[in-house]
C-alpha positions as CSV (number, residue, x, y, z in Angstrom):
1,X,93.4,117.9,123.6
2,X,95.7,118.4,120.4
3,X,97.5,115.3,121.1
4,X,94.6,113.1,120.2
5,X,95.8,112.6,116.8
6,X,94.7,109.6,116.0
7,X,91.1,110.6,116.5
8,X,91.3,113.6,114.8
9,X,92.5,111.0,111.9
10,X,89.6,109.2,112.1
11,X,87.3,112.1,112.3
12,X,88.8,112.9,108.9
13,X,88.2,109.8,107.5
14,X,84.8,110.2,108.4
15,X,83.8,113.5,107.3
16,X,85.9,113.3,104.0
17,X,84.1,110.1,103.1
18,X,87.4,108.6,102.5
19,X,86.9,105.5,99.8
20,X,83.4,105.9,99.9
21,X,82.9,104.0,103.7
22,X,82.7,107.1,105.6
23,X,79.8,104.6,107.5
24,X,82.6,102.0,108.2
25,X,84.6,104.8,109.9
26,X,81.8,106.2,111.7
27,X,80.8,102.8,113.0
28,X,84.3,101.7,113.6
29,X,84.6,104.8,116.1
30,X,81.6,104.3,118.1
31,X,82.3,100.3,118.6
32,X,86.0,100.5,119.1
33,X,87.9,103.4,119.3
34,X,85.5,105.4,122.0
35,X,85.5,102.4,124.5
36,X,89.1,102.4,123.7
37,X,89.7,106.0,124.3
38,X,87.5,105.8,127.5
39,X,89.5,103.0,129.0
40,X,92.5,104.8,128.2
41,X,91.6,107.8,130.1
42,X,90.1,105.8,132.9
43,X,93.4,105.2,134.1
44,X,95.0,108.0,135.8
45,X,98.1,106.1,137.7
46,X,101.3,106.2,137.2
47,X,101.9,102.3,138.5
48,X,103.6,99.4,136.8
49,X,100.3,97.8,136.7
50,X,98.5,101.0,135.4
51,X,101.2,100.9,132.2
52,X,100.8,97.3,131.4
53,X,96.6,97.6,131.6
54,X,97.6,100.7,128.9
55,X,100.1,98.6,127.0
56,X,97.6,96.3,126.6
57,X,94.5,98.3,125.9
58,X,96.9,99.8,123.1
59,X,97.3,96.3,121.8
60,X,93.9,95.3,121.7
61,X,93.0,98.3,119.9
62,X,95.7,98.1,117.2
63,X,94.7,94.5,116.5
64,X,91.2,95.3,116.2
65,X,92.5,98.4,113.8
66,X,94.4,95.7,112.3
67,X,91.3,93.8,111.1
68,X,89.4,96.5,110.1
69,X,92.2,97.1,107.3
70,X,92.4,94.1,106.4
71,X,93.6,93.8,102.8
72,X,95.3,97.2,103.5
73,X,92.9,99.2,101.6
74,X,93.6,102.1,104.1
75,X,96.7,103.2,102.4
76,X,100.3,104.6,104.3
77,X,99.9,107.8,103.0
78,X,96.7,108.2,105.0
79,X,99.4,108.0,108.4
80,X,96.2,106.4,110.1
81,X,98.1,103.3,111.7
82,X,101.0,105.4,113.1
83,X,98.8,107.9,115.2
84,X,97.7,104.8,117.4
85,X,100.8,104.7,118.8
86,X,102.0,108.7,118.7
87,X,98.2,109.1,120.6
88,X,99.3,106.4,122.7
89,X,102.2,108.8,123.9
90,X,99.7,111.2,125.1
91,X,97.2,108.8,126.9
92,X,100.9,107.2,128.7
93,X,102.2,110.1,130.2
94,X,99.1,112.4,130.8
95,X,99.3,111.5,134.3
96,X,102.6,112.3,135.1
97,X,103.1,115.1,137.8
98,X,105.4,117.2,136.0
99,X,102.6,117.9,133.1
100,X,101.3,119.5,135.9
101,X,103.1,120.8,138.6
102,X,105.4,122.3,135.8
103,X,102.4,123.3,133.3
104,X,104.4,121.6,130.4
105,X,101.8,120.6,127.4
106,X,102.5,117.8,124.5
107,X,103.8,119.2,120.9
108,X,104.2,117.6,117.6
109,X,104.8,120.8,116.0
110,X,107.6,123.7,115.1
111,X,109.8,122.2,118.3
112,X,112.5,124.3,119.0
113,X,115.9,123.3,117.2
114,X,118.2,126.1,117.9
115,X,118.7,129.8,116.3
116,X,121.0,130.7,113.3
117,X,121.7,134.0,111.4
118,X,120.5,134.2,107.4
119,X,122.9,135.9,104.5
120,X,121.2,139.4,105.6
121,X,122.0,139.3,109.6
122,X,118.5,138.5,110.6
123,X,117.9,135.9,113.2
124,X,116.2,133.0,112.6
125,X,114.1,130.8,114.7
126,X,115.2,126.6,113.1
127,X,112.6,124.1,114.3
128,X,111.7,120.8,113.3
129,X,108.2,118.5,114.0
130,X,108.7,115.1,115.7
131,X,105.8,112.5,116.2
132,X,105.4,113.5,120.1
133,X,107.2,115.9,122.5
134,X,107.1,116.7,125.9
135,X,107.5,120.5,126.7
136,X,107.4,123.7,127.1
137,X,105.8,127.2,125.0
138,X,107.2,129.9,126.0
139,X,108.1,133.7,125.1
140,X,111.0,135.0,124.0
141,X,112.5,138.2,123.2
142,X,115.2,138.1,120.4
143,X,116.1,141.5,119.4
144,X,112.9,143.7,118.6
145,X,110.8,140.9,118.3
146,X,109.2,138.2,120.7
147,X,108.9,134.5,119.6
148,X,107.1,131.8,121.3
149,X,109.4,129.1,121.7
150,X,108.5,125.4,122.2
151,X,111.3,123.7,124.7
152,X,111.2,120.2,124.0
153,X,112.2,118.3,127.5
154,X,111.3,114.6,125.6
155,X,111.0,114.2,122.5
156,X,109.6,110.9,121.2
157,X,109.7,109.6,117.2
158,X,106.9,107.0,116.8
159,X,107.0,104.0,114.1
160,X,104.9,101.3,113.2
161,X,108.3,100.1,111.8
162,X,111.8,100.8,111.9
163,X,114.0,100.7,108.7
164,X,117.2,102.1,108.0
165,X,115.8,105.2,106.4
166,X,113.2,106.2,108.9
167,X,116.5,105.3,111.5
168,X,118.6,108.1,109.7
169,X,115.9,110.4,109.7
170,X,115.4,110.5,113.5
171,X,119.0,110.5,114.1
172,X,119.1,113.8,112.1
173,X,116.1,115.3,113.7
174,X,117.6,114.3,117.4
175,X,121.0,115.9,116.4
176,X,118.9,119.0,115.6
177,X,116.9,119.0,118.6
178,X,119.9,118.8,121.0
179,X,121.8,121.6,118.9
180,X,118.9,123.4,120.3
181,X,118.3,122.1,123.6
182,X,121.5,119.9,124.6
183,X,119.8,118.5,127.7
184,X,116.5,117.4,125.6
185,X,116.5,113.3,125.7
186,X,115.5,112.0,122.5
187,X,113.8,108.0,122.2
188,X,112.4,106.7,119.4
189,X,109.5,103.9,119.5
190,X,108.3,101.5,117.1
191,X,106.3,98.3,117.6
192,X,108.9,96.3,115.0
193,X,112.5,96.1,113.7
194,X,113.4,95.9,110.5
195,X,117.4,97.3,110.6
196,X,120.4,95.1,110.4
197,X,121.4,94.3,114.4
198,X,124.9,94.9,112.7
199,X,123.7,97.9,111.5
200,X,122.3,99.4,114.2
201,X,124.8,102.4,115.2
202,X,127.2,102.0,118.5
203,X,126.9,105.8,118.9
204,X,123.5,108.2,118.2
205,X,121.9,111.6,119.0
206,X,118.7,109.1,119.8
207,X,118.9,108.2,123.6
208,X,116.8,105.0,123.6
209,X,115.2,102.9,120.4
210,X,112.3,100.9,122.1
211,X,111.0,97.9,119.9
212,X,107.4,96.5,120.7
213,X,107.0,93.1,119.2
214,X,109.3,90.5,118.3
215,X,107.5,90.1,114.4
216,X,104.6,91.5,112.8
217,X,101.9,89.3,114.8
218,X,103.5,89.1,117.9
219,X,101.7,90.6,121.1
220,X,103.0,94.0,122.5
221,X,105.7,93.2,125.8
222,X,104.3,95.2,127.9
223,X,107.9,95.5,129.5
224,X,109.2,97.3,126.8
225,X,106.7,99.9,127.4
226,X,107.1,100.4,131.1
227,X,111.1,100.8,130.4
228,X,110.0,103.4,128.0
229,X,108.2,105.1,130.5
230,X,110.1,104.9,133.3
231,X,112.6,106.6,131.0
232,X,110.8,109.3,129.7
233,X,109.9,110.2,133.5
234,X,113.5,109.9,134.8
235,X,114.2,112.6,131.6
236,X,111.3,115.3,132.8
237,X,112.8,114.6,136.3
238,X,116.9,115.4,135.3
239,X,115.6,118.5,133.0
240,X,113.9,120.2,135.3
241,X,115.5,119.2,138.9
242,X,118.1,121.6,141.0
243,X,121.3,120.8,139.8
244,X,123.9,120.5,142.6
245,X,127.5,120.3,142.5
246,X,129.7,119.6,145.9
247,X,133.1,121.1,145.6
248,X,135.8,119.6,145.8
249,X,133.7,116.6,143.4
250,X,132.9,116.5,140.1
251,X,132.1,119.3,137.7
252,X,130.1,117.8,135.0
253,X,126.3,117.0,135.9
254,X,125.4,113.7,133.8
């Protein structure tokens, strides 16, 4: 499972010996993360109930995460914090029938962002990587050649935090992705705000910003997290449903 980012992180950490408590990692994984992961993966509905026990698993963990750094000696650079929540992404939405039924997989990598044509003629493939994506690989043939093409359905930025730069970025990245794929739905997540209310934009190429806690120490709402996915579902459903229009009716499908 590729999406299991975080724990790939902390397999890193271990193995590269980082800051010289390789041990600390080690034991960290085997006392915390594993029974995390296991509870995590225990659950395998799709239930309101079944998202808050993950919400709060997830919270648990990242507190626990939260003490073991304590001083912050495990820099930003390292992107260990953040992979709690993009793996988090994974463990919510494993379950979903669609994964399934529809063989879709989860992508953080060379998503699909739309074709263009370089100073020679030559088609190229433009992609972009986005914390977490729902979607699916497939073949193409473009010319003489055959690309595999990942067909983002939901595409999901995650953020410990939310300021106004890491807000631009994701706008860009969504107005890319739905250059590419205009019916992809686009949400960014981050457990805290830290952008203006009065500077938060009226109109964006992000569908829904999701915040977690109201301050740095606050709990998770749970809530938050089952509006989130009860979102991302409703977007596999749209993409990938029979569209049906009754004449005489409307002609545009929203």
């Amino acid at each position: 499972m590729d999406w299991l980012v975080h724990e790939n992180n902390l397999n890193g950490k271990i193995q590269q010996n980082y800051k010289g408590r390789g041990k600390d990692f080690a034991d960290f994984k085997i006392n915390k993360y594993l029974p995390y992961k296991e509870a995590q993966m225990s659950i395998t509905g799709i239930t309101k109930n079944d998202v808050i026990q993950k919400a709060r698993l997830y919270d648990d963990y990242s507190q626990s995460l939260d003490f073991f750094n304590k001083g912050g000696w495990i820099t930003a650079q390292s992107k260990f914090r953040p992979t709690i929540l993009e793996e988090f992404c994974g463990f919510l939405f494993k379950d979903l029938p669609p994964i399934r039924l529809l063989e879709l997989d989860f992508f953080r990598r060379v998503i699909y962002a739309g074709l263009r044509i370089d100073a020679k003629g030559n088609v190229e493939i433009e992609t972009r990587d986005i914390d977490f994506c729902i979607g699916k690989e497939v073949t193409a043939s473009i010319g003489n050649k055959r690309y595999a093409l990942r067909i983002p359905i939901a595409a999901i930025e995650c953020k410990t935090y939310l300021d106004k730069t890491m807000l631009s970025g994701a706008q860009f990245t969504a107005q890319k992705l739905k250059g590419g794929t205009p019916r992809v739905k686009v949400f960014l997540i981050a457990e805290r705000n830290e952008v203006a209310l009065n500077e938060i934009p009226s109109e964006s190429p992000i569908d829904q910003i999701y915040i977690l806690r109201d301050g740095e120490d606050a709990p998770i709402e749970a809530n938050v997290i089952w509006n989130f996915f009860n979102d991302a579902k409703t977007a596999l459903k749209r993409a990938t449903k029979d569209q049906i229009i009754k004449l005489p009716g409307k002609l545009f499908i929203r």
